[in-house]
C-alpha positions in Angstrom: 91.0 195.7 113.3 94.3 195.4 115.0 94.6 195.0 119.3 95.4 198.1 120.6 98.7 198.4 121.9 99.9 198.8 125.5 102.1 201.7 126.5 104.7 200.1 128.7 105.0 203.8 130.7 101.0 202.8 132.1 102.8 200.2 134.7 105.1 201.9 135.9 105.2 199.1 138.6 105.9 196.7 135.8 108.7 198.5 134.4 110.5 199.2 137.5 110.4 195.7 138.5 111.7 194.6 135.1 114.7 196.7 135.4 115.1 195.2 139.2 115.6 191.8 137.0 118.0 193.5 134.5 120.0 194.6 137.1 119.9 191.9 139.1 120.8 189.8 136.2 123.9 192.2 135.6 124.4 191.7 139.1 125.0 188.0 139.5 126.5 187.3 135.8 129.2 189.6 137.5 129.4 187.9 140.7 129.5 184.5 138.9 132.0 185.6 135.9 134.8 187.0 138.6 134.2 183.4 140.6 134.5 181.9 137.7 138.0 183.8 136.4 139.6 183.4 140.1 141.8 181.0 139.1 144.0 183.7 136.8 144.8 185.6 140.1 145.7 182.9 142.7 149.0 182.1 140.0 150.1 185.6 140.5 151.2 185.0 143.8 151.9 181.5 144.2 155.5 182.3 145.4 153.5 182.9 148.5 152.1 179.3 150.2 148.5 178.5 150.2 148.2 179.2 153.9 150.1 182.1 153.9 147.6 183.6 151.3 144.6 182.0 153.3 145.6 184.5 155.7 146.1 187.3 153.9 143.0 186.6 152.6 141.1 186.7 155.9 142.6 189.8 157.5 142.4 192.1 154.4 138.6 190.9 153.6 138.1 191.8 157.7 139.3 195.4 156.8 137.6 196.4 153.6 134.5 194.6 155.6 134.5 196.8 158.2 134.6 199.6 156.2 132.0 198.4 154.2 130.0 197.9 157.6 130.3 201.4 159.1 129.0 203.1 155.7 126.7 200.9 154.8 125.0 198.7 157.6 122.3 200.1 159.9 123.1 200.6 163.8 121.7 197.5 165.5 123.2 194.5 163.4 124.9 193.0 165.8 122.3 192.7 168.8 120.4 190.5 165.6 124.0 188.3 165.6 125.2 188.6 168.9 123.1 185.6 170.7 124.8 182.2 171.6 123.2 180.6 168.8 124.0 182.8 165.7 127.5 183.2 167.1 128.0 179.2 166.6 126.7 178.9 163.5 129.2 181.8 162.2 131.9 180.2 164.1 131.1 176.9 161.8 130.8 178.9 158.5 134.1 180.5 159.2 135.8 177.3 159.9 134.0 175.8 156.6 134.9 178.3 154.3 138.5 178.8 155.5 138.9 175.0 154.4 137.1 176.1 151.4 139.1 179.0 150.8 142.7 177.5 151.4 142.1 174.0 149.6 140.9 176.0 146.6 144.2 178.4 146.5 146.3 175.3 147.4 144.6 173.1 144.3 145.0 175.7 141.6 148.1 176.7 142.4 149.1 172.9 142.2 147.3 172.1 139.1 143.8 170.7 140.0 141.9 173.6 138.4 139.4 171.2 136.5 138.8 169.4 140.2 137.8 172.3 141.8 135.4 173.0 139.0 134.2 169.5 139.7 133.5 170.6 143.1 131.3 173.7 142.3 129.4 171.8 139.8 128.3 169.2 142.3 128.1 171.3 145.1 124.4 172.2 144.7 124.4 168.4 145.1 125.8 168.0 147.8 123.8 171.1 149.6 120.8 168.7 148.9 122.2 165.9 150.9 123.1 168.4 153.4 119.8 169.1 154.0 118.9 165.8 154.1 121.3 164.9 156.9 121.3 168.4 158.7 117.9 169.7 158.3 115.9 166.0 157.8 114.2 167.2 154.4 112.6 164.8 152.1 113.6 164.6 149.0 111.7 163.6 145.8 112.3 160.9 143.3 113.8 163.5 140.8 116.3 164.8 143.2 117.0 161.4 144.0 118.1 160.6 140.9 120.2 164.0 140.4 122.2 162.0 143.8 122.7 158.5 142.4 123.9 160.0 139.0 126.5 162.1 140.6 127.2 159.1 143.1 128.3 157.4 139.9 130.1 160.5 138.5 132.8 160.3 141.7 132.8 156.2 141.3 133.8 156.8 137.5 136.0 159.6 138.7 137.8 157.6 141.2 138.8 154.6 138.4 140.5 157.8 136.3 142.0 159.4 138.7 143.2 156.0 140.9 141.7 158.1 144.0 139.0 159.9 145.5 138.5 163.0 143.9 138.9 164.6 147.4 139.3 167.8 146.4 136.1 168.2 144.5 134.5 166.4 147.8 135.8 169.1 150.0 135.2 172.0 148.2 131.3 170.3 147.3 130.9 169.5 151.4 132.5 172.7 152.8 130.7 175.0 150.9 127.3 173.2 150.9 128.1 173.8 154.9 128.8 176.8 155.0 125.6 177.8 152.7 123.5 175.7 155.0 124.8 177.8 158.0 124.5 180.9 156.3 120.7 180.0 155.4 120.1 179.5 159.4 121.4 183.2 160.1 119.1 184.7 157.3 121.8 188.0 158.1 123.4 190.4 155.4 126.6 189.3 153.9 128.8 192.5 155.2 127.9 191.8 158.5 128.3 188.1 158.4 131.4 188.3 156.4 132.7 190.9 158.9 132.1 188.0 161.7 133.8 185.2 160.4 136.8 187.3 159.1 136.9 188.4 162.6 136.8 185.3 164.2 139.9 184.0 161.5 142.1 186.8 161.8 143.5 186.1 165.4 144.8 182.6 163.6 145.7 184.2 160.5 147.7 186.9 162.2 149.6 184.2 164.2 150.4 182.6 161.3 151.9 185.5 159.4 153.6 186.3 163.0 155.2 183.0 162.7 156.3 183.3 159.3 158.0 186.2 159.8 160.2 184.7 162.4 161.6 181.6 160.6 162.2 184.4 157.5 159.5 182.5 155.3 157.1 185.8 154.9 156.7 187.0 151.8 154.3 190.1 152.4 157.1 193.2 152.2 159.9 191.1 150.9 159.4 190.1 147.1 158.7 194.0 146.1 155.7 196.5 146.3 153.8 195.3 143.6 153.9 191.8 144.7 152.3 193.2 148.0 149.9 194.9 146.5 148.7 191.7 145.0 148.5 190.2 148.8 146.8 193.0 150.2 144.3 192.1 146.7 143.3 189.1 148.0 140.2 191.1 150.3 139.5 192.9 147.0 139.0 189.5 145.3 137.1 188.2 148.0 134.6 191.1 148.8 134.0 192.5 145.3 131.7 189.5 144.1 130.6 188.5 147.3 128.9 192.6 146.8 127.8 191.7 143.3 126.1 188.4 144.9 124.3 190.2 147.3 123.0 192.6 145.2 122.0 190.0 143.0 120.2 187.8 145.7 118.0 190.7 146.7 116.7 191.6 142.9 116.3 187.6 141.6 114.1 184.7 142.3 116.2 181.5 143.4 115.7 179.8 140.3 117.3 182.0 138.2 120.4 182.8 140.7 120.4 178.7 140.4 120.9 178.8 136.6 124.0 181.9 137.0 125.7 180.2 139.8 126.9 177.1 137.3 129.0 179.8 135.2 131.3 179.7 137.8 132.4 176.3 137.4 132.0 176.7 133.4 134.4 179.5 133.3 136.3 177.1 135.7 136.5 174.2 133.5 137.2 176.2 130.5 140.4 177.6 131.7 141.1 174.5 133.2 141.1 172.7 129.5 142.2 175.3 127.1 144.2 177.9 129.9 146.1 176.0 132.0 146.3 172.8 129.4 145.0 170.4 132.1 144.0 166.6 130.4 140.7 165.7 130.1 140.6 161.8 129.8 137.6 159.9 128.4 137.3 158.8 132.0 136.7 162.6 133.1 134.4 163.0 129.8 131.8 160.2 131.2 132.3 161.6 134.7 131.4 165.5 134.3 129.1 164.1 132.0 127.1 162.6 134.0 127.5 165.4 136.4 126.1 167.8 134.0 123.3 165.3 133.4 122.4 165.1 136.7 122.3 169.2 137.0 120.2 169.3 133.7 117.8 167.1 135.7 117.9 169.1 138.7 117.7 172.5 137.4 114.7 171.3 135.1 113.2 169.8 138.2 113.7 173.3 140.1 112.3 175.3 137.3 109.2 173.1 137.0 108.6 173.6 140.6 109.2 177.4 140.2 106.6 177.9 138.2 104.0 176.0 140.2 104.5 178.2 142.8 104.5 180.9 141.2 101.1 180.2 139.4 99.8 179.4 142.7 100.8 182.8 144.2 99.1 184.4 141.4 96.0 182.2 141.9 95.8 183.0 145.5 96.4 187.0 145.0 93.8 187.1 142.5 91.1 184.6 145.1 91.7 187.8 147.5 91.2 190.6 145.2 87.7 188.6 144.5 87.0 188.4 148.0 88.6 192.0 149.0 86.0 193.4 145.6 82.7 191.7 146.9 80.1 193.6 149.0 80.4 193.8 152.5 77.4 193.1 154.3 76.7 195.5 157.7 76.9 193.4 160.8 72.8 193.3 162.6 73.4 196.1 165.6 
């Protein structure tokens, strides 16, 4: 006698929130994937200096934000953003990530592609110790471990390289910064993106403004397409920053923490076999053990997952008991 089978139409709950997961899955493997190919575009207009295209970068995301705001964002975001508080942890995450944004155009467009994948890899790392320092949490022993192995990783890195890696250092610390920030505001990325573009553009402008007065602009002098590709730069910012978000709002943490390391992958990879950067046994033993240290972390994260989520499910099912028993009439 066989079991009989279960028509997957008779929870329709379950269904719908298994296609949630598809999509967010779809979601954040594109988000990741375009993070993960930036490197192709940034050569494209490297005639243009990093700073210059830091700029551009900032006042064309602030455009195709706003529009994005007025279509899409409910009336009332920015009473939720306008207070003292949220208004200085924006002005730090737009500070951080323009360090973030310009070092990372400057180093691939100067041949450090496999250092800024170095970066994103340890940057979940690093967002641990920021936590530690920022937000005084505790860490456990395996997380501990995750730290002294990728401690190792940049001494082992230093002896190849003769030097710090600083760049992967930057990039790790800026960003884990910026995502601590971010995590304080608990606001939608439109509307936070649309602050902090805000709050760069009078800088950027000035900039541009200043280029065009020694003669060193490029925007409008090197040929249509080639501004085209300037005026890109917001597309290549907001696009997967969109998929992201859509993403985050259809996946648990842990499995957003397994997609984000395919930027850095797709990083690496074109860093090795794209733009022919070397890969000494030096930097072997170093993102080695920086990979080790994720594998730990990520197993560590996953483990923890599921706990939680077994004990959600064991406390909905100890209230359906309860909310199922008898109620008993109060005495008048």
């Amino acid at each position: 006698m066989t079991a009989p089978q279960v028509d997957a139409a008779a929870n329709p709950v379950q269904v719908e929130s298994e296609k949630r997961s598809r999509r967010g899955i779809g979601y954040g493997l594109a988000a990741y994937s375009l993070w993960g190919l930036v490197p192709l575009f940034w050569p494209l207009v490297n005639r243009s200096g990093a700073v210059e295209l830091l700029s551009h970068r900032v006042i064309w995301s602030l455009l195709i934000a706003v529009v994005l705001l007025v279509f899409t964002v409910p009336k009332g975001w920015w009473s939720r953003l306008s207070s003292a508080r949220n208004l200085s942890l924006l002005a730090i995450a737009a500070v951080t990530i323009s360090v973030n944004w310009g070092l990372y155009i400057w180093s691939v467009n100067h041949g450090h592609v496999l250092e800024t994948a170095l970066g994103y890899y340890i940057n979940p790392i690093f967002s641990i110790l920021v936590g530690v320092l920022l937000l005084r949490e505790r860490l456990a022993l395996v997380q501990w471990i995750s730290v002294g192995l990728a401690a190792v990783a940049v001494v082992v890195l230093t002896i190849d390289y003769g030097q710090l890696p600083w760049i992967a250092l930057v990039l790790a610390g800026s960003f884990a910064t910026y995502g601590v920030m971010k995590k304080q505001l608990n606001a939608g990325a439109v509307e936070t993106l649309t602050v902090e573009s805000a709050i760069l553009t009078p800088p950027a402008l000035a900039y541009l403004i200043y280029l065009q007065t020694t003669g060193a602009l490029t925007f409008g002098q090197l040929g249509g397409g080639y501004s085209a590709l300037l005026a890109s730069t917001g597309v290549v910012t907001v696009v997967p920053l969109l998929f992201f978000a859509a993403s985050a709002t259809r996946l648990p943490l842990s499995t957003l923490g397994l997609l984000q390391y395919l930027a850095p992958t797709f990083q690496f990879l074109l860093g090795v076999f794209y733009f022919g950067e070397s890969m000494s046994v030096g930097r072997w033993v170093g993102f080695g053990l920086v990979w080790l240290a994720l594998m730990i972390l990520t197993g560590y994260g996953m483990v923890r997952a599921g706990t939680n989520r077994k004990a959600g499910r064991l406390r909905a099912a100890e209230r359906a008991d309860r909310g199922s028993e008898p109620t008993v009439a109060e005495p008048l």
